[in-house]
C-alpha positions in Angstrom: -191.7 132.8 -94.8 -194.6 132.6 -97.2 -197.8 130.9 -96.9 -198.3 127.8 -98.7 -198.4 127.9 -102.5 -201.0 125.5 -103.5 -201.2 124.5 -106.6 -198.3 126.4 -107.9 -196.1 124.2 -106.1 -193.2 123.7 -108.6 -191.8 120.6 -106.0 -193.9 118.1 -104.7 -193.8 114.6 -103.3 -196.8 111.9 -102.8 -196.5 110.7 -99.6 -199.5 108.8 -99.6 -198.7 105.2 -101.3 -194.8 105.3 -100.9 -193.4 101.7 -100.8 -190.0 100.8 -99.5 -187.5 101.8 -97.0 -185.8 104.5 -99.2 -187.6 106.7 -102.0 -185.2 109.0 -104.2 -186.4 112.1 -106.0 -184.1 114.5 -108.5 -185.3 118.4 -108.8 -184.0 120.9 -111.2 -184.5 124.4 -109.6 -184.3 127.5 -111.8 -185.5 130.6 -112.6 -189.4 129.7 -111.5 -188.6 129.1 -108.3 -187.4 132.8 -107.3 -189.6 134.1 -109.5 -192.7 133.6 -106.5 -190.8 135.7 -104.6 -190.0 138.9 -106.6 -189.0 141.1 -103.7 -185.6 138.7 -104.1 -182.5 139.9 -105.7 -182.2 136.4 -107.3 -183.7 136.5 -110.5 -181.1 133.8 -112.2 -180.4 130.5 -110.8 -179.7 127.0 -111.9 -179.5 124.0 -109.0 -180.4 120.6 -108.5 -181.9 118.8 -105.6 -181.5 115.2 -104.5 -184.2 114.4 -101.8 -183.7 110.7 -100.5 -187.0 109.9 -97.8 -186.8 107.2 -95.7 -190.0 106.0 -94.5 -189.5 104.1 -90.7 -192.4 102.5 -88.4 -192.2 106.0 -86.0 -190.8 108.5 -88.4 -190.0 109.9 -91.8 -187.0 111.6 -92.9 -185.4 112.9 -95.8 -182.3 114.1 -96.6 -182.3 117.0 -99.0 -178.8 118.0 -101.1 -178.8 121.1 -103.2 -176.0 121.9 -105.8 -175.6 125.1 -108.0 -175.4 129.0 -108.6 -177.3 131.9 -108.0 -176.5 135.0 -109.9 -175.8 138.0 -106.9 -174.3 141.5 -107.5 -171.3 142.4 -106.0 -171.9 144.7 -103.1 -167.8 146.6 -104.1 -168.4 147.0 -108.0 -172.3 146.3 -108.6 -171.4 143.6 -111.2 -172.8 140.5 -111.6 -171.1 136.9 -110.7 -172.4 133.4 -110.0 -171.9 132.4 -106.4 -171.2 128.5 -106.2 -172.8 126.7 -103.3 -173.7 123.0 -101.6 -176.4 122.3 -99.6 -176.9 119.6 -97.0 -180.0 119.0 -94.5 -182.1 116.6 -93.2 -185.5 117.2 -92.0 -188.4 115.5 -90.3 -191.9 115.0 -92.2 -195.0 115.6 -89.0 -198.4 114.8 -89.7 -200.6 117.5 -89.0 -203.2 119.8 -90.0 -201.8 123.3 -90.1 -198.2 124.0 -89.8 -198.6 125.4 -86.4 -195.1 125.0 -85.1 -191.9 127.1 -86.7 -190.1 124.2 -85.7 -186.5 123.8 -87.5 -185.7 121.0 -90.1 -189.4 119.7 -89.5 -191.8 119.6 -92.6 -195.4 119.4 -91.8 -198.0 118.3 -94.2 -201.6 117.7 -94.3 -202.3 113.7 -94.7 -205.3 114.4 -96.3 -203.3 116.1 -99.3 -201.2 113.3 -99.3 -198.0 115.4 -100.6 -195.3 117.6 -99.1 -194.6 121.0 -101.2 -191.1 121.1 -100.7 -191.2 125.0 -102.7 -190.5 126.7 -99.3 -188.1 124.1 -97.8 -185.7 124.7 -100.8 -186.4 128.7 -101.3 -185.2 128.9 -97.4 -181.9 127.2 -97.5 -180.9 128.7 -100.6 -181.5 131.7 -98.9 -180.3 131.2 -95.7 -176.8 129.7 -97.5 -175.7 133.3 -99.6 -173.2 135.5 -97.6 -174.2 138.1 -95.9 -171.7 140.7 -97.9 -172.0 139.4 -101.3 -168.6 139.9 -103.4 -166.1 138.6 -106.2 -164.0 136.0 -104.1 -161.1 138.3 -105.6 -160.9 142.0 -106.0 -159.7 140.9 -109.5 -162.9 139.7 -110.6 -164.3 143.3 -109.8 -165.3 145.6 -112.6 -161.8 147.3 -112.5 -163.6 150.9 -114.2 -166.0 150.7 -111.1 -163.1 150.2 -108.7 -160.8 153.0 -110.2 -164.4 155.3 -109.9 -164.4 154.6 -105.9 -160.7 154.4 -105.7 -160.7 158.2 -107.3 -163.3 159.6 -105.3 -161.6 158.5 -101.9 -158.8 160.5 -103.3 -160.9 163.8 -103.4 -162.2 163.4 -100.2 -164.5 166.7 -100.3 -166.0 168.1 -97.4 -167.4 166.3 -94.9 -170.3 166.9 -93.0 -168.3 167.4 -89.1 -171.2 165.5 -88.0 -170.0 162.2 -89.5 -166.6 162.6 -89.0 -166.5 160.1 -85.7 -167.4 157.5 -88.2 -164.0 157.6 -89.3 -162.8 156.2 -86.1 -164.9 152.9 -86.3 -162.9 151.4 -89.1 
């Protein structure tokens, strides 16, 4: 997790002031937003996010949804495709003055700021929401010259190192 971004906060909300029961916001998230983290893979992306807060005499919630792609490259052919996804999660806003707890679904902010950066919150679900082997749903979608190329050198086998050969047994 990264450290706060400060100004460059792409998502923000103003706490401070908020009137009513229920407050709706609408985010566009793109490009910019994995762009702060360039050791990602992501470098295209295109979602959007509806954050409803509800503001109660003990707490404040909000209920995030996130909608859209992220371009990934297949782990069988290297090409890339657009993985789909939808998001759902609903968090806790806690007053306090350094985020001092890694506690789940609870956003902390600093009252005297008066905002939440919501940056982080939205990088990490994204995140946490790609597959773990990252693929064409169909071998069909593969590039079909890059899966003839492994296809063909499975054929020719070669020598193997004997070292590696209990591998084989694992599959």
């Amino acid at each position: 997790m990264r450290d706060k971004q400060g100004d460059k906060a792409l998502f923000r909300i103003q706490i401070n002031g908020i009137t009513g029961d229920e407050n709706q916001y609408h985010f566009d998230i793109d490009n910019q937003l994995f762009e702060q983290y360039p050791e990602e893979e992501i470098k295209q992306a295109k979602a959007s996010a509806e954050v409803v807060l509800f503001k109660r005499p003990n707490v404040t919630e909000m209920d995030i949804s996130i909608k859209g792609f992220v371009a990934l490259t297949c782990d069988r052919c290297l090409s890339e495709f657009n993985y789909n996804f939808e998001l759902s999660e609903t968090a806790i806003l806690k007053e306090a003055g350094k985020n001092q707890d890694n506690e789940i679904n609870i956003i902390i902010f600093e009252p005297e700021k008066g905002e939440i950066e919501l940056d982080q919150y939205f990088y990490d679900m994204i995140m946490t929401a790609l597959p773990i082997q990252r693929v064409h749903e169909a071998e069909e979608d593969c590039d079909q010259d890059m899966i003839e190329r492994i296809e063909e050198n499975k054929k020719k086998g070669g020598d193997i190192d004997p070292r590696w050969n209990g591998l084989k047994d694992l599959i």
